[in-house]
C-alpha positions in Angstrom: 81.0 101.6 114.8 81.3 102.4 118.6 85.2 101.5 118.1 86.0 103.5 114.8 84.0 106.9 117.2 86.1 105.8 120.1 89.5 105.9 117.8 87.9 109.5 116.7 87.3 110.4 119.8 91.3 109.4 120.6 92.5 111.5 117.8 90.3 114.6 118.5 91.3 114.4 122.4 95.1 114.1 120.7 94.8 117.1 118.5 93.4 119.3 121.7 90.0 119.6 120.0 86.6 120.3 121.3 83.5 118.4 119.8 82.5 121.7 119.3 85.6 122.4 117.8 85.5 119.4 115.7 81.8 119.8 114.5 82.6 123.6 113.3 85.2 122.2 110.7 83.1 119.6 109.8 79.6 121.9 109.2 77.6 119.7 111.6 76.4 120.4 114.8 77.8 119.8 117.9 75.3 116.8 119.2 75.5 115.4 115.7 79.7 114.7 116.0 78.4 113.6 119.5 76.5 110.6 118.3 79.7 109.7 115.7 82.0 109.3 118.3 79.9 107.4 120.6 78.4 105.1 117.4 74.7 106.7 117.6 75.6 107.3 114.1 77.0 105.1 111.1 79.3 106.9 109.5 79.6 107.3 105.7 82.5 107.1 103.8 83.0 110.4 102.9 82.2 111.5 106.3 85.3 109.1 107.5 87.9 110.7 104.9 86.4 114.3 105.8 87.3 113.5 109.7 90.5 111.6 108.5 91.3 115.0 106.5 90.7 117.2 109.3 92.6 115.4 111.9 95.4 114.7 109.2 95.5 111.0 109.8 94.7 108.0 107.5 91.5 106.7 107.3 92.8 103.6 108.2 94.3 105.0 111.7 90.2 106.3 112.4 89.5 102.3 111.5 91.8 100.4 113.1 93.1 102.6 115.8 96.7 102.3 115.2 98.8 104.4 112.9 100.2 103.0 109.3 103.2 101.2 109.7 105.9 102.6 107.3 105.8 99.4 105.2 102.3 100.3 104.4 103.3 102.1 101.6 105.5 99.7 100.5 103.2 96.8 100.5 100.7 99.3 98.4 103.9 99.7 95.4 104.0 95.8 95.6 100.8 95.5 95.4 100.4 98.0 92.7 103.3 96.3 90.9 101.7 92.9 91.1 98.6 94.5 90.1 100.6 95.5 86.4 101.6 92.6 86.2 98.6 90.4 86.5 97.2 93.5 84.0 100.5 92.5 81.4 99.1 88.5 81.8 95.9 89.1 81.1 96.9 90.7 78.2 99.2 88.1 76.6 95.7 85.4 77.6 94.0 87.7 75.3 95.9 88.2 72.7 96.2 84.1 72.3 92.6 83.7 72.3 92.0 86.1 69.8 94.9 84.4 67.9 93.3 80.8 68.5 89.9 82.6 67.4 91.8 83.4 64.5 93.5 80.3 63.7 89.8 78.1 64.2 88.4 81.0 61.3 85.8 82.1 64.2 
């Protein structure tokens, strides 16, 4: 966790934020933002997509420490499309079971 506070940290120092500053928005106090960015403190989920909100960034940027790459968004419509399609597949399996089912008089 130490890594994801440091990339935090990073993006706080980049936004010309205070911890203070940071722990206002989030409604925590000042030594409890303290202890994210120095990994005191697993983070949560929704606490990472509340920082990732406030600092306008993907949570994956607070993860990995490097910004999305523009085909990012292209490999998620791939995947998405592959995704439908694998849903259309399943489908047609389905539909010849039941048809097999159907056939055996089950």
């Amino acid at each position: 966790m130490k890594s994801v506070g440091n990339n935090i940290k990073k993006c706080r120092v980049a936004l010309g934020l205070s911890q203070a500053d940071v722990a206002k928005l989030l409604k925590i106090s000042t030594p409890a933002f303290c202890k994210i960015e120095t990994g005191q403190t697993d983070l949560n989920i929704s606490r990472l997509l509340q920082i990732a909100k406030e600092f306008e960034v993907s949570m994956i940027q607070l993860i990995t420490g490097e910004k999305e790459s523009s085909n990012s968004s292209e490999d998620l419509i791939n995947l998405k499309e592959q995704l439908l399609e694998k849903d259309e597949e399943i489908n047609k399996l389905r539909k010849k079971v039941i048809d097999l089912y159907d056939k055996l008089g089950m």
